[in-house]
C-alpha positions as CSV (number, residue, x, y, z in Angstrom):
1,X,121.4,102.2,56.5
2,X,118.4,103.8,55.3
3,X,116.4,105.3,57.5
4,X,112.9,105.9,57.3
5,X,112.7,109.3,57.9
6,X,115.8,110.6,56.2
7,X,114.2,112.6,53.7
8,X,111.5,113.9,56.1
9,X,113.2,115.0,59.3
10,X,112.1,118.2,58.5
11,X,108.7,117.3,59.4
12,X,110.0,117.6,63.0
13,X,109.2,121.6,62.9
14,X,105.2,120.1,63.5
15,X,106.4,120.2,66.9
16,X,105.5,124.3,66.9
17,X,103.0,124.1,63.9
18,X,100.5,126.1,66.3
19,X,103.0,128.9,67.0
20,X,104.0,129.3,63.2
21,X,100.7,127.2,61.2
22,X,101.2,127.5,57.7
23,X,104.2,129.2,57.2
24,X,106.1,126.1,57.9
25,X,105.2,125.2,54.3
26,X,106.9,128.0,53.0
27,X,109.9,127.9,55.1
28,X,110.6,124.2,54.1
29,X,109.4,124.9,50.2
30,X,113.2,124.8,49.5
31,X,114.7,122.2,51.5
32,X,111.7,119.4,50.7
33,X,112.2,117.9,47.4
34,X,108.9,119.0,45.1
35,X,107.5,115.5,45.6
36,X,107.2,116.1,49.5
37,X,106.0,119.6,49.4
38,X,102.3,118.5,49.0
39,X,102.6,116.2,51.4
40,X,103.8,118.2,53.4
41,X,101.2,121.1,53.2
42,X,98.5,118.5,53.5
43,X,99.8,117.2,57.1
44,X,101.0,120.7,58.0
45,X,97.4,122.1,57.6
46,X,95.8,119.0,59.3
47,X,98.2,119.2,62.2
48,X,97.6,122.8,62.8
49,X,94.0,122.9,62.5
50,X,93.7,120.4,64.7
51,X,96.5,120.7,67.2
52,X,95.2,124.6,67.9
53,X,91.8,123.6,67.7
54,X,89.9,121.2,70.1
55,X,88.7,117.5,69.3
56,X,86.0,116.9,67.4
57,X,85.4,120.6,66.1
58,X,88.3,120.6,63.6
59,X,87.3,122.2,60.1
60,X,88.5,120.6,57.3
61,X,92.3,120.7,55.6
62,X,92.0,122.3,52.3
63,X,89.7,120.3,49.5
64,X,92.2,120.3,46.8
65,X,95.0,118.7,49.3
66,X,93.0,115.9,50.5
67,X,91.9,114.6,47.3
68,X,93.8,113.4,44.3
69,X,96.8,115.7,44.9
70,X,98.2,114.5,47.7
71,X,97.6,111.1,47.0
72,X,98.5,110.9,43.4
73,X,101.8,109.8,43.9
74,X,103.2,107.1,46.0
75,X,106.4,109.7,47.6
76,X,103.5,112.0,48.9
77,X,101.5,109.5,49.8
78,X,104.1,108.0,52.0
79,X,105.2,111.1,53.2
80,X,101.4,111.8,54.9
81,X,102.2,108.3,56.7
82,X,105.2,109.0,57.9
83,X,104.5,112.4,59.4
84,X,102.4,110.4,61.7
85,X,105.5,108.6,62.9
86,X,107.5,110.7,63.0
87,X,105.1,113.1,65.0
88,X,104.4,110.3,67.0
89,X,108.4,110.0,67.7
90,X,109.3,113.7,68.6
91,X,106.6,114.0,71.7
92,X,108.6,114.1,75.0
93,X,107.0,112.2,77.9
94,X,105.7,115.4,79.8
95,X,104.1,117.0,76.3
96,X,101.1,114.6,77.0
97,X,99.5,112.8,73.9
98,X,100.3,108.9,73.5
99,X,104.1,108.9,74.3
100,X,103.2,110.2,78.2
101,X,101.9,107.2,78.8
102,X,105.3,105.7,80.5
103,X,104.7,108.9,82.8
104,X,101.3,110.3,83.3
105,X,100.1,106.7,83.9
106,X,102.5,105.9,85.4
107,X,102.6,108.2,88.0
108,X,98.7,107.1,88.3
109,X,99.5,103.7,89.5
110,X,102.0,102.6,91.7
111,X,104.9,102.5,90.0
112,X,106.1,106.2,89.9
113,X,106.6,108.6,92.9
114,X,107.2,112.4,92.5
115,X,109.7,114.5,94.3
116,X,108.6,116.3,97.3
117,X,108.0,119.8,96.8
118,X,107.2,120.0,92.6
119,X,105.1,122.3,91.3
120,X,104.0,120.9,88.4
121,X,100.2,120.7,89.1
122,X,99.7,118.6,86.1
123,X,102.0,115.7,87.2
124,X,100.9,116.4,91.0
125,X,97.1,115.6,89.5
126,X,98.2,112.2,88.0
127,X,100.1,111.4,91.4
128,X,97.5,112.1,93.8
129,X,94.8,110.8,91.7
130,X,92.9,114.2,91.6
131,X,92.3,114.9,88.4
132,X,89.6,117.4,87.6
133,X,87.8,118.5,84.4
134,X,88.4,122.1,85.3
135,X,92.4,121.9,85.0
136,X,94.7,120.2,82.5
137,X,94.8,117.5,83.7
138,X,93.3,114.4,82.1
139,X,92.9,116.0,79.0
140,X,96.1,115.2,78.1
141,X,95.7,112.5,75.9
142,X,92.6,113.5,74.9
143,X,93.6,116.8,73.6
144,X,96.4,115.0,71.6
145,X,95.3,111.8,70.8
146,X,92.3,112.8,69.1
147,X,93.6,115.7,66.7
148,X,96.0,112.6,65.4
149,X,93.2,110.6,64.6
150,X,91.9,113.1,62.5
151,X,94.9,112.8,60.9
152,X,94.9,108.7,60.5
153,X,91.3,109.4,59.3
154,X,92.2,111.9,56.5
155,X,95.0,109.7,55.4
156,X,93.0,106.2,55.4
157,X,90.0,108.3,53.5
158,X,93.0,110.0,50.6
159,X,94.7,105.9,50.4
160,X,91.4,104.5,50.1
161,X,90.4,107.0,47.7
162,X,93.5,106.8,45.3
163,X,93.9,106.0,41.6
164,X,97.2,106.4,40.7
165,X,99.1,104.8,43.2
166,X,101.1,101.2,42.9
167,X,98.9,98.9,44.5
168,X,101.2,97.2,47.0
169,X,102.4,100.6,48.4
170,X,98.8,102.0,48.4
171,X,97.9,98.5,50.6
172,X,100.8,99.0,53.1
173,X,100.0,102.3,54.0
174,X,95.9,101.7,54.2
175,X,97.3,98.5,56.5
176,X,99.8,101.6,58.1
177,X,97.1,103.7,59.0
178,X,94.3,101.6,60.4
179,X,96.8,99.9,62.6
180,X,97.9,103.1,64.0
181,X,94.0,104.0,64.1
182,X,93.3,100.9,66.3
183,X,97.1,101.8,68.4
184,X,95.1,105.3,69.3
185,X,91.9,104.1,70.3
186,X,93.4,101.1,72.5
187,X,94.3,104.0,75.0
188,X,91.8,106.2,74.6
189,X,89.2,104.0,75.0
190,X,91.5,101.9,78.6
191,X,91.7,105.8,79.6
192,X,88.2,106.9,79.1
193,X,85.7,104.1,78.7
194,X,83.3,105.4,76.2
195,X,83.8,108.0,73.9
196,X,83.4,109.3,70.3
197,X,83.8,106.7,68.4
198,X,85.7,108.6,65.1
199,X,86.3,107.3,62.0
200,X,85.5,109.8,59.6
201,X,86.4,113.3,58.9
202,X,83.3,115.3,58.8
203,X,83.8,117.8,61.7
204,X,80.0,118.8,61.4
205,X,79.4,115.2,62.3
206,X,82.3,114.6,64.5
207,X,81.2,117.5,66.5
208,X,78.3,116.3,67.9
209,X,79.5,112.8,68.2
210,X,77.8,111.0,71.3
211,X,80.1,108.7,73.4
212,X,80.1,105.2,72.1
213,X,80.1,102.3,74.2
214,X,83.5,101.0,75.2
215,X,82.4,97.2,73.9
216,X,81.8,99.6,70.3
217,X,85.1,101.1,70.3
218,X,87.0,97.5,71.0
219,X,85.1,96.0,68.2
220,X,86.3,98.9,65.8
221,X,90.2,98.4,67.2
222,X,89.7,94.7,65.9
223,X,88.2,95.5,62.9
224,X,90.8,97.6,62.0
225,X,93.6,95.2,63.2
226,X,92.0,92.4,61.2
227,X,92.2,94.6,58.4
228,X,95.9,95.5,59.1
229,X,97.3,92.0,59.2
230,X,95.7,91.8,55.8
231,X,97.1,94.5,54.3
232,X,100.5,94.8,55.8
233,X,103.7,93.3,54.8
234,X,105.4,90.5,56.7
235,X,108.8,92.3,56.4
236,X,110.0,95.6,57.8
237,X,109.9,97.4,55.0
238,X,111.9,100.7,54.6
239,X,110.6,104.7,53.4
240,X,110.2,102.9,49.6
241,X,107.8,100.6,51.2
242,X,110.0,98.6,48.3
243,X,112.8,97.4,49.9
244,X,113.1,95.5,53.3
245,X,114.7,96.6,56.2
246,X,116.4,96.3,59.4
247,X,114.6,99.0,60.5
248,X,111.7,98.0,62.8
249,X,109.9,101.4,62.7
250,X,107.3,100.7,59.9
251,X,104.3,98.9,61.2
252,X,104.4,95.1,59.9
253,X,101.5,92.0,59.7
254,X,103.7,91.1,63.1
255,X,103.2,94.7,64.6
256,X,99.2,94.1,64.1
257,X,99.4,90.8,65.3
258,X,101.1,91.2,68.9
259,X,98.7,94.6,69.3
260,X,95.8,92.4,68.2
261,X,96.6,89.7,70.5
262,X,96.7,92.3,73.6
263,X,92.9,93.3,72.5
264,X,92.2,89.9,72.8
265,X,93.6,89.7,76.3
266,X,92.0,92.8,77.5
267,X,88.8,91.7,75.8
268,X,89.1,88.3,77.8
269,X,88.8,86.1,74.6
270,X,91.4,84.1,75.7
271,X,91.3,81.5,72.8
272,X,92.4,84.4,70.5
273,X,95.0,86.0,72.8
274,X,96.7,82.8,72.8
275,X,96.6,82.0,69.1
276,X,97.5,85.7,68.4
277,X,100.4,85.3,70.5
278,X,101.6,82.0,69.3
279,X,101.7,83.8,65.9
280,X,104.1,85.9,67.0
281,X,106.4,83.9,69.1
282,X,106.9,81.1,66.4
283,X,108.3,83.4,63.7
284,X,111.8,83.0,65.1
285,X,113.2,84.4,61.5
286,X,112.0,87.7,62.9
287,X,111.6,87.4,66.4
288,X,113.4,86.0,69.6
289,X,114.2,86.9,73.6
290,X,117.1,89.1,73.3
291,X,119.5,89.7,77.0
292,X,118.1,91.9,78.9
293,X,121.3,94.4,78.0
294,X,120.0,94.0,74.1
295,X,116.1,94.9,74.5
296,X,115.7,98.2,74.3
297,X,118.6,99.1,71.3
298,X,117.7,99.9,68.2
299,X,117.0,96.7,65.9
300,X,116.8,94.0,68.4
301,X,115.2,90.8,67.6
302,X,112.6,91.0,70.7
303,X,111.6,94.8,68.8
304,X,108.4,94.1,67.6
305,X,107.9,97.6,67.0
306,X,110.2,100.6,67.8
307,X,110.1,104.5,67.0
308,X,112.7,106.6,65.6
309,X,114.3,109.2,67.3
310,X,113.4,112.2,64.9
311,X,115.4,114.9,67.4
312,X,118.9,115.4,66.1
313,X,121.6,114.8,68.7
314,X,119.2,112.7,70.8
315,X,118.4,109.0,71.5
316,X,115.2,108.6,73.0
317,X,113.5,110.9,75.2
318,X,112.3,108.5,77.3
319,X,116.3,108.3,78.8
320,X,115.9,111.9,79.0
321,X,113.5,112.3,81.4
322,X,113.7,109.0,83.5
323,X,117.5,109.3,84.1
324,X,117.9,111.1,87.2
325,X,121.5,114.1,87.4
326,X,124.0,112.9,89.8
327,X,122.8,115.8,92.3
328,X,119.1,113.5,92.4
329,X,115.4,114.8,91.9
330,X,114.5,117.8,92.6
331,X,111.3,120.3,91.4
332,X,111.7,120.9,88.2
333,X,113.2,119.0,85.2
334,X,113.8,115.6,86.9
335,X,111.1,115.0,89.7
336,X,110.3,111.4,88.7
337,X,111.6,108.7,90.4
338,X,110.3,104.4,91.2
339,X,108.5,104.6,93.8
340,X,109.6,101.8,97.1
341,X,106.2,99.7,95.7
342,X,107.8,99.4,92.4
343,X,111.4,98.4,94.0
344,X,109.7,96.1,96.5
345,X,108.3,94.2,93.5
346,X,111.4,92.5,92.5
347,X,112.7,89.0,93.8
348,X,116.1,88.9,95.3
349,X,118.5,87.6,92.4
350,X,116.3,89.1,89.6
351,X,118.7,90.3,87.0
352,X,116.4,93.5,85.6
353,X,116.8,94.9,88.8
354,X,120.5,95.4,88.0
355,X,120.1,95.9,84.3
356,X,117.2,98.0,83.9
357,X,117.4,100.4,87.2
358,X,120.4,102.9,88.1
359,X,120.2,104.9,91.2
360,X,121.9,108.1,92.6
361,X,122.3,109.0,96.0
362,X,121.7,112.7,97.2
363,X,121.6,114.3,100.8
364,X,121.8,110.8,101.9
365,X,118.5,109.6,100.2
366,X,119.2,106.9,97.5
367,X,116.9,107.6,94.9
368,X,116.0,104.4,92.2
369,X,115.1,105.5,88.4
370,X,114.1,103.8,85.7
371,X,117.7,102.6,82.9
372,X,116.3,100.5,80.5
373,X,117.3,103.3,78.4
374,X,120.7,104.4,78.7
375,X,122.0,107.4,76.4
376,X,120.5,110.4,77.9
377,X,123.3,112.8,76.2
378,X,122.9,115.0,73.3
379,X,125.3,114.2,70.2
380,X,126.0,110.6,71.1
381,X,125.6,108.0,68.7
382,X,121.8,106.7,68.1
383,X,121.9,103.0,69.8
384,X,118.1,103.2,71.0
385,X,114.9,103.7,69.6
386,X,111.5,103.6,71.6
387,X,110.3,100.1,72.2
388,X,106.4,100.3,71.8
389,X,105.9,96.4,71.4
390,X,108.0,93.4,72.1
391,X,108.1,90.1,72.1
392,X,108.4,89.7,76.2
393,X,105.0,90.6,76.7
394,X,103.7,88.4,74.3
395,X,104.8,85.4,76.6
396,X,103.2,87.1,79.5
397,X,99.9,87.3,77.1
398,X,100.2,83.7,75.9
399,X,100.8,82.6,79.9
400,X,97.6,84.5,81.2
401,X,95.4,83.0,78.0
402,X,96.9,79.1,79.0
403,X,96.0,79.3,82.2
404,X,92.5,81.4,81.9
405,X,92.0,78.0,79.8
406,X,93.2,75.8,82.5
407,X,96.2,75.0,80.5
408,X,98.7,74.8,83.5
409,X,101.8,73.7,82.0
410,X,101.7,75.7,78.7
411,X,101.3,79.0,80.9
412,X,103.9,78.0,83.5
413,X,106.3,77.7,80.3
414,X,105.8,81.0,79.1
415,X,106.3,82.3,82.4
416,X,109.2,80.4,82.7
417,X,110.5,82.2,79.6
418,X,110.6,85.4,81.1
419,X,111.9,84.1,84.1
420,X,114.8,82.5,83.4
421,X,115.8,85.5,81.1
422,X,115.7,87.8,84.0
423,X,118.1,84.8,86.2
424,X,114.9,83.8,88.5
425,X,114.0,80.0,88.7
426,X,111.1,78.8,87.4
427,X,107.8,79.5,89.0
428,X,106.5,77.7,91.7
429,X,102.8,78.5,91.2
430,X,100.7,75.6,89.7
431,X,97.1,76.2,91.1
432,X,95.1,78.9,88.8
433,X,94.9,81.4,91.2
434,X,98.1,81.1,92.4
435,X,99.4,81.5,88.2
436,X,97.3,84.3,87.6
437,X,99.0,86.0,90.6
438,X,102.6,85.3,89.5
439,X,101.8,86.4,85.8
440,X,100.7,89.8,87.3
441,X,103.5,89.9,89.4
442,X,105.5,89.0,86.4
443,X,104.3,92.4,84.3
444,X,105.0,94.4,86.6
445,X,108.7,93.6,87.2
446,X,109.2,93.2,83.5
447,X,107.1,96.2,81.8
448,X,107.5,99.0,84.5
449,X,107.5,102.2,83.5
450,X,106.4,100.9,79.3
451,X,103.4,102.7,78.0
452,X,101.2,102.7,81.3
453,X,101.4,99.5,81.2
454,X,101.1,98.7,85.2
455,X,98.3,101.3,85.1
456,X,96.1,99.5,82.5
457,X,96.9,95.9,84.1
458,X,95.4,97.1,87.7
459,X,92.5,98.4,86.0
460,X,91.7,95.5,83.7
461,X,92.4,92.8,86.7
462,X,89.8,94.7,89.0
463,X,93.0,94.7,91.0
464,X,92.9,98.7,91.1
465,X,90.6,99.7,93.9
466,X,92.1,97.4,96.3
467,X,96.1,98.2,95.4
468,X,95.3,102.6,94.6
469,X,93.4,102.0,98.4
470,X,96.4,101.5,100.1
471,X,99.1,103.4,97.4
472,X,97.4,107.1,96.9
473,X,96.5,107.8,100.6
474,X,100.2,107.5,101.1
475,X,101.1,109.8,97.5
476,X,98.8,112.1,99.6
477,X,95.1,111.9,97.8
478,X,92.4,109.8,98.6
479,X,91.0,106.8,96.5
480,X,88.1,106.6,94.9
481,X,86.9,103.8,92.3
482,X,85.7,106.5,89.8
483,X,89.3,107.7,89.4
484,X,90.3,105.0,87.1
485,X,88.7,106.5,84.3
486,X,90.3,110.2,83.6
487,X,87.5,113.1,83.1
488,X,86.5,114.8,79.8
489,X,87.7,117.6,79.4
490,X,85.5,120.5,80.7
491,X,85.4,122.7,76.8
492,X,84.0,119.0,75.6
493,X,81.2,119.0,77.1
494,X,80.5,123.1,77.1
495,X,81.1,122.4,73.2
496,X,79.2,119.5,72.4
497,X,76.5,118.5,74.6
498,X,75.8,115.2,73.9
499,X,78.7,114.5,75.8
500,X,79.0,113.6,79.4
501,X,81.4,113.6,82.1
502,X,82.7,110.2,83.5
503,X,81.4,109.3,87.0
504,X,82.7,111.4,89.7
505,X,84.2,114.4,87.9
């Protein structure tokens, strides 16, 4: 099969482009084929300027490499979008950036408890709820969400820019880019309310970017995801952006329309959550409920989107560090375990908690970790790729837009979907408020442990004050409403000063 980053695996050495910068180029001048090496450069230099550099105050790649150059043909054009990926795709769960959101928000909410006696001050932050601008924590995403923006940003200015490529290719990737734009600022702006709101890559404007309203920054995310159903195919397309494929690791018009439809929710426009959804659930050529065995393998029909593992010898990293040794936690590599809330959450006879949890018992403690992801070993073969969307939570969207509309049976349908998959009768609840509760319920037995997800859903209920109330006290910190929102980093706001801390930091 052809895989999308077969030619460009290479690019995986952006994991250390601060410790060796530029010099990658050279090293890799003889292993990239000459249409890559541009390409290349142009992303190496962006990726080192601003992974080693902070935010906003990122000088500019070279002039000659994001103009024409790069851009003037549609191998290197492709090969600056799929760096992003395949960036994107290498970042473990612990590195922080947009990939540690299955564990730094997790550990947040409820979902995630930490081995007694860890060191790790970062993850010990995110448990207790105690982040502080001073220390690393927070910043996490911050520090590596933005400096990829600046690269979606360069790329959507080259593409836009662009003479000589074929039009269809040159549409994809603009459609590519702005969906990934919108993909960056969905968390950004759930983790930090208002921010810069960055579209451009002026760094003596982005610099002294005040923070946009949060109402701002979800208007730009549909914006762009209008845009992107526009511009994107309908098919999975493969590294030609020619050809279609199996491979569901290339954004697609379906990609935009699930993330679109989850705006929607969040944004409580519940007519177009729904119709978003529906979208999406009616194109059974592409899309259907796979078992609960099948959801999380590479090319399944409930994939939606998925990201290839880039690290040779490995499946996905989120096995790696969610799959507890036989000996149990302990205080270094593997201190992350479900916490008793998250196990309590499940009804007796519901099938996930079999499929998609393994245990281990150790000095007669039985510990409970996350398995929806089962090949933690190096050099076995590649059966799983990172699930980023899928088509299960697009019934859970659909069922809390119904019922917000007072459209009992259609919600208590979707729900039922879900529930029947997992071996669970159907619901019970048929009064609003009672739907609404089972629906939440419903998330958090089905997307534990996927992208924050849990974290994000007690925050946008209102549901977080009065759940974090009774959950940090006992993960030893001490609630307060302000912690919902992580803090700016501290260099931020001593850099630019039209910045300001969130409330409480």
């Amino acid at each position: 099969m052809y895989s999308l980053y077969n030619k460009l695996s290479v690019l995986s050495l952006f994991q250390h482009v601060c410790k060796i910068g530029i010099f990658n180029f050279f090293i890799c001048r003889n292993v990239l084929s000459k249409r890559f090496t541009l390409a290349f450069l142009f992303l190496n230099l962006i990726l080192f300027q601003t992974g080693c550099k902070k935010l906003v105050e990122v000088d500019p790649p070279v002039t000659s490499l994001t103009g024409s150059n790069v851009f003037s043909s549609d191998a290197t054009a492709i090969a600056v979008v799929t760096g992003i990926y395949i960036n994107m795709s290498q970042s473990g769960l612990s590195e922080g950036g947009i990939t540690s959101m299955s564990l730094l928000a997790g550990l947040s909410s409820d979902e995630l408890a930490l081995f007694n006696g860890v060191t790790n001050i970062t993850y010990i932050g995110y448990y207790q709820n105690a982040l502080s601008n001073s220390n690393t924590g927070g910043s996490d995403f911050w520090n590596k969400i933005y400096p990829s923006l600046y690269v979606v940003n360069s790329a959507i200015e080259g593409l836009v820019n662009a003479v000589n490529l074929t039009p269809a290719i040159k549409q994809q990737l603009i459609g590519e880019a702005k969906f990934m734009r919108a993909f960056y600022y969905f968390y950004l702006v759930n983790l930090y309310g208002d921010l810069p709101l960055i579209t451009g890559i002026d760094y003596t404007i982005n610099g002294t970017l005040s923070r946009s309203s949060s109402k701002q920054v979800w208007q730009q995310i549909i914006s762009d995801l209008k845009d992107a159903q526009n511009l994107l195919s309908d098919n999975y397309l493969d590294a030609t952006l020619i050809n279609t494929s199996l491979e569901r690791v290339r954004p697609n018009r379906g990609a935009a329309t699930a993330l679109l439809a989850r705006v929607y929710l969040y944004s409580k426009d519940w007519v177009n959550a729904e119709n978003q959804a529906t979208v999406v659930i009616t194109n059974s050529l592409l899309y259907s409920l796979t078992t609960l065995e099948n959801s999380f393998l590479k090319n399944n029909l409930e994939a939606i989107w998925q990201l290839q593992p880039v690290n040779l010898g490995q499946n996905t990293l989120t096995a790696i560090q969610f799959i507890l040794p036989v000996s149990g936690p302990n205080s270094d590599n593997f201190s992350v375990y479900l916490s008793s809330f998250q196990m309590n959450s499940f009804e007796v006879g519901d099938q996930r908690r079999y499929s998609w949890i393994d245990s281990v018992k150790a000095k007669g403690v039985t510990y409970y970790y996350p398995y929806k992801y089962k090949v933690n070993k190096a050099d076995e073969e590649v059966t799983e790729y990172q699930v980023v969307l899928r088509l299960a939570e697009l019934y859970l969207i659909r069922a809390e837009a119904r019922v917000e509309q007072n459209n009992i049976s259609g919600a208590q349908a979707d729900l039922n979907k879900i529930r029947n998959r997992a071996g669970l009768s159907d619901t019970k609840a048929t009064a609003v408020s009672e739907l609404l509760v089972a629906i939440q319920h419903e998330r958090q037995t089905e997307l534990f442990t996927e992208w924050g997800d849990r974290w994000l859903d007690l925050k946008r209920t209102g549901e977080v004050d009065a759940v974090m109330g009774i959950v940090t006290p006992k993960k030893g910190g001490d609630w307060n409403t302000n912690w919902q929102l992580y803090p700016i980093p501290l260099y931020e706001l001593q850099r630019n000063h039209n910045l300001f801390q969130n409330k409480g930091y």
